[in-house]
C-alpha positions in Angstrom: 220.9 67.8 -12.6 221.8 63.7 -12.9 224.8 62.7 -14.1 225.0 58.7 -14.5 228.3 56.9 -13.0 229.6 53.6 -14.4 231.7 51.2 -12.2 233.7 48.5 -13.6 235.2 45.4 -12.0 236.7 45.9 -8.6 235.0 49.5 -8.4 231.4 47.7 -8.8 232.1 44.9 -6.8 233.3 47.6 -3.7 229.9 49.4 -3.9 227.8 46.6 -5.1 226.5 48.1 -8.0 227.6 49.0 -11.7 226.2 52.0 -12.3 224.6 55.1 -10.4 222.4 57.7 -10.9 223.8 61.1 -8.9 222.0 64.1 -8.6 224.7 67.0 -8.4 224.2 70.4 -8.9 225.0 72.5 -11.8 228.2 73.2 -12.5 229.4 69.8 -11.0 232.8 68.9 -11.9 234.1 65.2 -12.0 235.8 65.9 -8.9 232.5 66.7 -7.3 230.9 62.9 -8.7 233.9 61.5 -7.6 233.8 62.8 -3.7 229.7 62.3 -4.1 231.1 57.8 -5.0 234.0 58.1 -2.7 231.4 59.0 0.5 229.4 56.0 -0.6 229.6 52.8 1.9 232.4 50.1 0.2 234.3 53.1 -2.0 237.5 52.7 0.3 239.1 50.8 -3.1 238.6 53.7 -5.0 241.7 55.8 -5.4 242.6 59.4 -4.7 242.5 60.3 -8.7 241.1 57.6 -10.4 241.0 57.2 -14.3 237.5 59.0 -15.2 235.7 59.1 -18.5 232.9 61.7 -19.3 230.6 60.5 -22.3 233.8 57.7 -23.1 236.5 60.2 -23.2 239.1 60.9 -20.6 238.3 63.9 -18.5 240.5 65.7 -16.3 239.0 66.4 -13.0 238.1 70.1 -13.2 235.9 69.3 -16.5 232.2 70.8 -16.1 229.8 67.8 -16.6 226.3 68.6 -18.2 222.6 67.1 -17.1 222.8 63.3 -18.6 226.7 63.1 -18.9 227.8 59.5 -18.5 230.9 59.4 -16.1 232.8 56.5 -15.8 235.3 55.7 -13.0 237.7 53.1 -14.2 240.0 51.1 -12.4 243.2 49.9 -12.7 244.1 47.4 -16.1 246.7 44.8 -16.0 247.8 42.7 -19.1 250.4 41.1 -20.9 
């Protein structure tokens, strides 16, 4: 099944893209789309457990994703 995974700001600049498509089997976890990202060339930015989003809500990693879930891997926010 494809899942699509959004990158924002550092994350997108690392891989040199903003978004993905990822084929991953069924049953695929977030976990699973994150190792699939973190073996791509430029991922060494991303974090051991970063903040994910499955169709814009927080997900824990063990959620089950779904053919055409939108996953988002975003990184750390700063502000004042």
């Amino acid at each position: 099944m494809t899942v699509t995974v959004l990158l924002f700001a550092s994350y997108a600049d690392a891989i040199g893209k903003s978004s993905l498509e990822l084929d991953v089997e069924a049953g695929a976890t977030v976990s699973d789309v994150v190792e699939q990202v973190r073996a791509l060339s430029g991922a060494s930015r991303l974090p051991p457990a970063p903040v994910v989003a499955v169709n814009e809500r927080y997900a824990s990693r063990d959620s089950e994703l779904q053919p055409g879930d939108e996953v988002a891997l975003i990184p750390p926010v700063a502000g004042g």
